[in-house]
LUMPA-411991 format. One line per 8 residues: number of its first residue (from 1); for each residue x negated, y negated, z negated of N, C-alpha, C, CB. Coordinates in steps of 0.001 Angstrom, whole numbers, plus 500000, padded with zeros to 6 digits. Glycine has a CB too. Layout:
NUM	X,Y,Z,X,Y,Z,X,Y,Z,X,Y,Z | ...
//
This chain:
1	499159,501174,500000,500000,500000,500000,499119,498769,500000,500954,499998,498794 | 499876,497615,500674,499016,496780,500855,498645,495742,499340,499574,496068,502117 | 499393,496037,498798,499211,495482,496834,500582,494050,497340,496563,494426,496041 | 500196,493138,496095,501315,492297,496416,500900,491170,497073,502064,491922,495307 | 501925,490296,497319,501698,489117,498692,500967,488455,498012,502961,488130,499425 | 500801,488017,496586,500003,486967,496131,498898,487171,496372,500055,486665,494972 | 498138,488894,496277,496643,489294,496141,496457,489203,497760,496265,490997,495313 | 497419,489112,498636,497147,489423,500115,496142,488201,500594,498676,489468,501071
9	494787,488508,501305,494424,487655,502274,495218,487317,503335,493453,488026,502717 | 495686,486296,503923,495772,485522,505290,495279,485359,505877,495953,484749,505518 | 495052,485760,507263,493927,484803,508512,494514,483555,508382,493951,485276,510437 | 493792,482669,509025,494370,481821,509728,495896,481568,510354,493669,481890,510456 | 496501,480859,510435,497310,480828,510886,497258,480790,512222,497783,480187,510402 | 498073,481651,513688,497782,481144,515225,498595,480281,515823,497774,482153,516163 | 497896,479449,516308,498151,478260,517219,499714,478658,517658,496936,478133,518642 | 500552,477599,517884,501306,477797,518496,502780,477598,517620,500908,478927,519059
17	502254,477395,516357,503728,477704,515494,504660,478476,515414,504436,477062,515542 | 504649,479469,515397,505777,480629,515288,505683,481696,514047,505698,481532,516661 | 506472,482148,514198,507228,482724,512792,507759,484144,513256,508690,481644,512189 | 507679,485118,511969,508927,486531,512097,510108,486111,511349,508414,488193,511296 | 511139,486456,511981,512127,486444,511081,512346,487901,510244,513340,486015,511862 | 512428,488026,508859,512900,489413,508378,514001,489434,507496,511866,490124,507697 | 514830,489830,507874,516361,489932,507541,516764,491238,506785,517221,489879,508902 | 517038,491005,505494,517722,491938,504519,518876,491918,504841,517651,491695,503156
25	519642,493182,506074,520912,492808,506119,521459,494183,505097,521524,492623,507834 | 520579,494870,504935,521782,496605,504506,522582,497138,504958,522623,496786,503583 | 523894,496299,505079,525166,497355,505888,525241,496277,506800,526918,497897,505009 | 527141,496094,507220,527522,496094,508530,526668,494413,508956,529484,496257,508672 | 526405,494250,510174,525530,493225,510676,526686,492332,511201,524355,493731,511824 | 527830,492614,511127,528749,491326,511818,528486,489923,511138,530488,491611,511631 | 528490,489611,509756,528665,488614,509398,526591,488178,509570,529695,488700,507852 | 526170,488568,510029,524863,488587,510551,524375,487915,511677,524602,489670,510757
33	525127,487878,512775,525552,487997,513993,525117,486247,514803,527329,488501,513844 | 525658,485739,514027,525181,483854,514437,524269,483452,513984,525997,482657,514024 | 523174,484150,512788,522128,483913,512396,520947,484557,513307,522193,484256,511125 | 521533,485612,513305,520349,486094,514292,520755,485483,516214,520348,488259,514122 | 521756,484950,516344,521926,484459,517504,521461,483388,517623,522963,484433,517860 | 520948,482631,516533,520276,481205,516769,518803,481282,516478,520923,480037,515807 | 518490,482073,515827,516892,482777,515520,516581,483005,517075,516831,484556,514421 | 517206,483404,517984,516896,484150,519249,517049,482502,520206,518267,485749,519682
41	517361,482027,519992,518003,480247,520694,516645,479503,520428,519683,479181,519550 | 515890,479837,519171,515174,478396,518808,513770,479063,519362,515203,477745,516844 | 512900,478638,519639,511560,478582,520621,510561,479205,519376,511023,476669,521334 | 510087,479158,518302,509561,479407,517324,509582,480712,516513,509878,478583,516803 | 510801,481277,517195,510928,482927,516448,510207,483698,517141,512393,483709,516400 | 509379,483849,516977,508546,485028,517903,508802,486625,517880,507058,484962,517491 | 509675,486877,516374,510350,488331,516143,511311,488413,515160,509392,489369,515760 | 512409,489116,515163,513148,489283,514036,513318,490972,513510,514534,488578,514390
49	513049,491322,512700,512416,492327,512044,514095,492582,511014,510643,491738,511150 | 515127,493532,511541,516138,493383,510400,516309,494713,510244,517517,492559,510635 | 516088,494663,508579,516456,495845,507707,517307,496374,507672,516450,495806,506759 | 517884,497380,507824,519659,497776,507955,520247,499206,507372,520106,497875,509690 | 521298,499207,506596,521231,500389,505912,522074,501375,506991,521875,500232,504322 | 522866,502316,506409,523891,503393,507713,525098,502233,507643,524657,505590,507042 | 525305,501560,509305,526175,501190,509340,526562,501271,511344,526026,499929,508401 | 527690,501064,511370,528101,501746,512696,528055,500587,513654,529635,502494,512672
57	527784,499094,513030,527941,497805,514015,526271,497668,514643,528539,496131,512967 | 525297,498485,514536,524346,498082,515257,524602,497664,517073,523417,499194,514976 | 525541,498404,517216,526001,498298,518980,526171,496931,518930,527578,499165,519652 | 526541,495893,518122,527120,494531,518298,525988,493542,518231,528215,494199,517201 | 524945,494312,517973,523712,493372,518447,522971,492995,519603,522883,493667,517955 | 522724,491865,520035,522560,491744,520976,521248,491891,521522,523058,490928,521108 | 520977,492510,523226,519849,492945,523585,518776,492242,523470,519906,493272,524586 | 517757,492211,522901,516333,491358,523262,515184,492162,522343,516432,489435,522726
65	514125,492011,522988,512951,492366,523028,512706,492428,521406,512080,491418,523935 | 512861,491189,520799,512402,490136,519813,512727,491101,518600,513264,488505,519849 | 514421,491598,519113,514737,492108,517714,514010,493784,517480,516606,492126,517571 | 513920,493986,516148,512984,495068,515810,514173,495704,514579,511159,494432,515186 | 514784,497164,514496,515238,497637,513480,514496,498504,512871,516243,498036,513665 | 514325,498305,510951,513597,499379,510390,515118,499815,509025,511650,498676,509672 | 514189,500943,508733,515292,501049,507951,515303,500651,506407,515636,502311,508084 | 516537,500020,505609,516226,499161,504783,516165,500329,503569,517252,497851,504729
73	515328,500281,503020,514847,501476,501583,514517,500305,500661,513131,502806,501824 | 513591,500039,499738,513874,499543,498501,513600,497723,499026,512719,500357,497137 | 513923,496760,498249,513722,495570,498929,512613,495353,498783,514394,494556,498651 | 511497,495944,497451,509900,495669,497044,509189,495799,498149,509230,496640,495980 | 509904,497264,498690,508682,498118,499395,508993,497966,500462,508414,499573,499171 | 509924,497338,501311,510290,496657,502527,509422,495352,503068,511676,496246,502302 | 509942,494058,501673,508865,493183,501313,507975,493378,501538,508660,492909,500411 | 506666,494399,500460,505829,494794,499994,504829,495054,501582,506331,495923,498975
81	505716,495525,502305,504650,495953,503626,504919,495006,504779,504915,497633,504274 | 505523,493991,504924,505345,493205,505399,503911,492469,505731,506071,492794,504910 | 502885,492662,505548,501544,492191,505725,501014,493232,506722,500688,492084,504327 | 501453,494306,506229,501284,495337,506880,501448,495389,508621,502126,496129,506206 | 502795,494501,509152,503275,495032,510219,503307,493402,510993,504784,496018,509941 | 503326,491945,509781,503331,490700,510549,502224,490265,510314,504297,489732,510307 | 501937,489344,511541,500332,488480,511185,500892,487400,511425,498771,488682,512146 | 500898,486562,510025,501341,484889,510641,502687,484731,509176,502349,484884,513055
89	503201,483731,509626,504862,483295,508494,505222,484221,508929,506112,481888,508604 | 506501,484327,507828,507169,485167,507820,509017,484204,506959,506124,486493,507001 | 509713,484286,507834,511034,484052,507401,511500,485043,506899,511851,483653,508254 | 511688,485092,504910,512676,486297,504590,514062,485531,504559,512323,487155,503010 | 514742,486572,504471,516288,485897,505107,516522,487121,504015,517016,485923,507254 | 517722,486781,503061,518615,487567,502274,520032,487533,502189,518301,487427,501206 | 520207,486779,503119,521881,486324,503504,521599,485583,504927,522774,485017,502155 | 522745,486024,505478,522785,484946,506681,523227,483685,507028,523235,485318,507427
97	521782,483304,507498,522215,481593,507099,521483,481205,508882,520988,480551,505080 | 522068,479629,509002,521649,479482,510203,520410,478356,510237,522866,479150,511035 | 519509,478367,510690,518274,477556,510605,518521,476560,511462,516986,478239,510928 | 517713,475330,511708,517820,474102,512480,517994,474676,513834,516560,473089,512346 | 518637,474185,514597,518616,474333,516008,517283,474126,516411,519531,473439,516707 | 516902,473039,516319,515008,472999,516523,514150,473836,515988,514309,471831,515984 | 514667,474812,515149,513621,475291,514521,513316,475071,513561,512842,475209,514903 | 511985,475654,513157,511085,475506,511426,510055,474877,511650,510476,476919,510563
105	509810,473741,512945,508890,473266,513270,507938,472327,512055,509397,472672,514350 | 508786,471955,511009,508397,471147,510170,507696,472304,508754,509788,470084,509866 | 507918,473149,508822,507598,474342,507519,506753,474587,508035,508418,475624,507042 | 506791,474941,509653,505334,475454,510281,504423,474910,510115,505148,475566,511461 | 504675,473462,510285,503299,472330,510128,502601,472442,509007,503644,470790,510095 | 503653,472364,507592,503289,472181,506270,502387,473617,505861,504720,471910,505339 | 502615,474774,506623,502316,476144,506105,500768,475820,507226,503780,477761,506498 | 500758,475493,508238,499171,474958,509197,498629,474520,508023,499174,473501,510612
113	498807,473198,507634,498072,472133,506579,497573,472757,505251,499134,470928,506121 | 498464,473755,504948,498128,474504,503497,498982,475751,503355,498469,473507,502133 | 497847,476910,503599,498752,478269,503576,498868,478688,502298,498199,479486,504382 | 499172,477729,501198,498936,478303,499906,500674,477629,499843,497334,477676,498717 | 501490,476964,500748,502711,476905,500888,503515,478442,501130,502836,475934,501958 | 503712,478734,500400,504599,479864,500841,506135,480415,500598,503971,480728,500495 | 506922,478698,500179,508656,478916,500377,508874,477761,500839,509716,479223,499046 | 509833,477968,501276,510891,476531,502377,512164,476819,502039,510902,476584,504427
121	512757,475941,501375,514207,476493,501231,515046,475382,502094,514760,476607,499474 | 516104,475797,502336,516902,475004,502925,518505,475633,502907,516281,474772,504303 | 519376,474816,503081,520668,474792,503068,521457,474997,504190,520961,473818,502618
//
């Protein structure tokens, strides 16, 4: 295991500003559905990575490259290996919420300037 995010080294951050999205959804993904449809809209998501427990609405997701399904087992050890599988930010998402139409262009900057930033909350 990769130990916890605090002990984790970071590279650098790469040029370009972009982000994973990783989404704790568990069960059905409908009420999911406009969050990850605007994650896929804004220029800056480079992947969305969503956790998902047995549920029968995966068909209602829509096709793209970007999105990645794993399966959701404990939230630590989901978390926990995230270093493991992203290089760069990482958007955890624990509810579905919808991000700026522009993007996280402004978190990106602040996380460039000082990677010892590591939450952005927003409404």
């Amino acid at each position: 295991m990769a130990g916890s995010l605090a002990e984790h080294e970071f590279d650098a951050l790469p040029a370009g500003g972009t982000y994973t999205a990783f989404a704790w959804v568990r069960a059905d993904v409908d009420p999911w559905l406009p969050a990850i449809a605007r994650l896929l809209e804004t220029a800056d998501c480079e992947r969305i990575i969503l956790a998902v427990g047995p549920t029968r609405s995966l068909g209602r997701l829509p096709e793209d490259d970007r999105i990645e399904i794993v399966e959701a087992g404990s939230f630590s050890y989901s978390v926990g290996h995230l270093p493991d599988v992203v290089n760069g930010p990482v958007l955890l998402m624990t509810a579905p919420v919808l991000v700026p139409a522009i993007g996280l262009g402004t978190a990106l900057d602040a996380l460039e300037g000082d990677a010892r930033v590591v939450s952005v909350s927003f409404l």
